[in-house]
N, C-alpha and C positions, 0 to 999 in steps of 0.2 A: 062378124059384123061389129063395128065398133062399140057403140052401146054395150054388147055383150061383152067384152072385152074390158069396157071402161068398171062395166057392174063387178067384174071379178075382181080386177086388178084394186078394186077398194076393199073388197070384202077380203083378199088374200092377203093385204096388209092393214086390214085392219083399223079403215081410215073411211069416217064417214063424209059427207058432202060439206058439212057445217067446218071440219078440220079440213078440208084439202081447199077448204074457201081461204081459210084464213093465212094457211101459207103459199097460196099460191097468185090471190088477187081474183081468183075467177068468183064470179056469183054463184049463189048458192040456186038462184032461178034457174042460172045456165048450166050448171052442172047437171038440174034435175032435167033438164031440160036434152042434154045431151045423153044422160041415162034411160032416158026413154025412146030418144032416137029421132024426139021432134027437131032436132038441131045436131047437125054435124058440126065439128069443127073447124077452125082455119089455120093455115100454114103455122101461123105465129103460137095458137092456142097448143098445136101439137107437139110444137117442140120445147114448148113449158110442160105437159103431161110425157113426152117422153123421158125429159133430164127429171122430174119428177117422181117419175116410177124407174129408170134407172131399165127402158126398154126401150125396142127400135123401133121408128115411124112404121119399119113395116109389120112389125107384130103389133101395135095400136091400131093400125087399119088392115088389121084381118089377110095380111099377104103370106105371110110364114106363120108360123109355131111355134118358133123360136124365139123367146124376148130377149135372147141375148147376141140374137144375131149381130146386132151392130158393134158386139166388142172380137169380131175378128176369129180366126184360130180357133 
């Protein structure tokens, strides 16, 4: 589930809501807001939090295992 995903992917680098606010432009309401799961994301938001965490739309929306799916090989 994304939420669960999104929770780990901060906590396993290390990066709280108030820091991935300020590099990334998202609100810090929306992020708590997507950490809890009252708010999905959209197209555009996901592939700022993919090129951000450096993983594939399909391991941020819970389809593989793999967050490196999308580098191939």
């Amino acid at each position: 589930m994304f939420k669960d995903i999104l929770k780990e992917l901060l906590q396993m680098h290390n990066i709280t809501a108030y820091q991935m606010s300020k590099e990334t432009g998202i609100s810090e309401a929306l992020i708590s807001h997507r950490k809890s799961g009252r708010q999905l994301p959209k197209y555009d938001s996901i592939n700022l939090l993919c090129d951000y965490f450096d993983v594939s739309a399909d391991y941020l929306l819970g389809r593989t295992d793999n967050p490196n799916s999308h580098k191939g090989g």
